[in-house]
N, C-alpha and C positions, 0 to 999 in steps of 0.2 A: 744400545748399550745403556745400560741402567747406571747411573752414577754414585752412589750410596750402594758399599759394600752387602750394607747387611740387608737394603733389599735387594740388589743384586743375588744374593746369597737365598731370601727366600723366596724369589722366584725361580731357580731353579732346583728349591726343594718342590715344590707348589707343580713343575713343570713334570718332575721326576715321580713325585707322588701321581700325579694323573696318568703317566706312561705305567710306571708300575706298581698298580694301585695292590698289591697285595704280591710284593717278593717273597720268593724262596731263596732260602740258603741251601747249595747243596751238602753244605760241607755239616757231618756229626758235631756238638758239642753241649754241653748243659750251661756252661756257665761264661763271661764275655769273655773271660782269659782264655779258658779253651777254643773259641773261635779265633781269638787274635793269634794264636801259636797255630791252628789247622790253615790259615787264613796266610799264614807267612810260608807252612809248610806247602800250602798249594801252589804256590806261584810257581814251585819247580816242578810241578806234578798235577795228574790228573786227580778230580778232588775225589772218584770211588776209590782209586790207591791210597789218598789220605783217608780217607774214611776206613781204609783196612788197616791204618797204621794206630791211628790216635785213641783206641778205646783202650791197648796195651800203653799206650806213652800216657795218657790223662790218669792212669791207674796208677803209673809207679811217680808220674812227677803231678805233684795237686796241687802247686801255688809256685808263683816265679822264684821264692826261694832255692826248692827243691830246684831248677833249673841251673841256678848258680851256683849251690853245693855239688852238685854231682862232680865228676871229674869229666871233662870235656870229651875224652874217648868216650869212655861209657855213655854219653849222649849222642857221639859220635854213630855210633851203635845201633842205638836204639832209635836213629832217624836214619840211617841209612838207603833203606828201602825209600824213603819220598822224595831220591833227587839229590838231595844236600851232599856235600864230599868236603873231606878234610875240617878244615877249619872257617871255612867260609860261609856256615849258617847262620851266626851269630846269635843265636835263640839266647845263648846265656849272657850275651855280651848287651842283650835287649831289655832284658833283667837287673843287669846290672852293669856301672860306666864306670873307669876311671876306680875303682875300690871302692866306689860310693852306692848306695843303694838306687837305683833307676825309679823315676817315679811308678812304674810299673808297681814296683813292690808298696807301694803306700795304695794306690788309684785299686788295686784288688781286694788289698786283705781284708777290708771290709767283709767284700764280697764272699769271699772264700773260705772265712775265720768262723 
């Protein structure tokens, strides 16, 4: 056991880098927000069903705004297909906490804008 977090921490990047010196993601996406919402979407599904679901969902929703504006059905909807039910996806509530903006919404717009 290594006693100092942060090189605890990079020795098992260092250990993981050598295991897998060159990961793939199976999962579609352009941009880090679109893998963070494919990447929540998969955990309840196989990642080629997300991959069949997210090039119509990254088209109509492009920044975690659009996730919190929609009306929660309609998002309902439009994730259907990967698993998720009812109200217990959260995607919008990921977006956004409490009626306050999620740092999600600051940590992309850069990116996104």
């Amino acid at each position: 056991m290594i006693p100092n977090k942060k090189a605890q921490t990079a020795e098992i990047a260092k250990r993981l880098k050598k295991l897998y010196p060159d990961p793939v993601v199976e999962l579609d996406y352009a941009t880090p927000f679109e893998l963070i919402i494919a990447s929540l979407l998969a955990a309840q599904n196989r990642d080629t069903t997300i991959n069949k679901i997210t090039p119509n969902l990254f088209r109509k929703y492009r920044c975690p705004t659009d996730y919190v504006a929609v009306d929660q059905a309609e998002l309902e909807e439009d994730i259907h297909d990967s698993g998720f039910s009812g109200r217990n996806h959260g995607l919008s509530k990921r977006c956004q906490m409490a009626g306050r903006p999620h740092p999600l919404l600051y940590m992309f717009s850069v990116v996104l804008h």
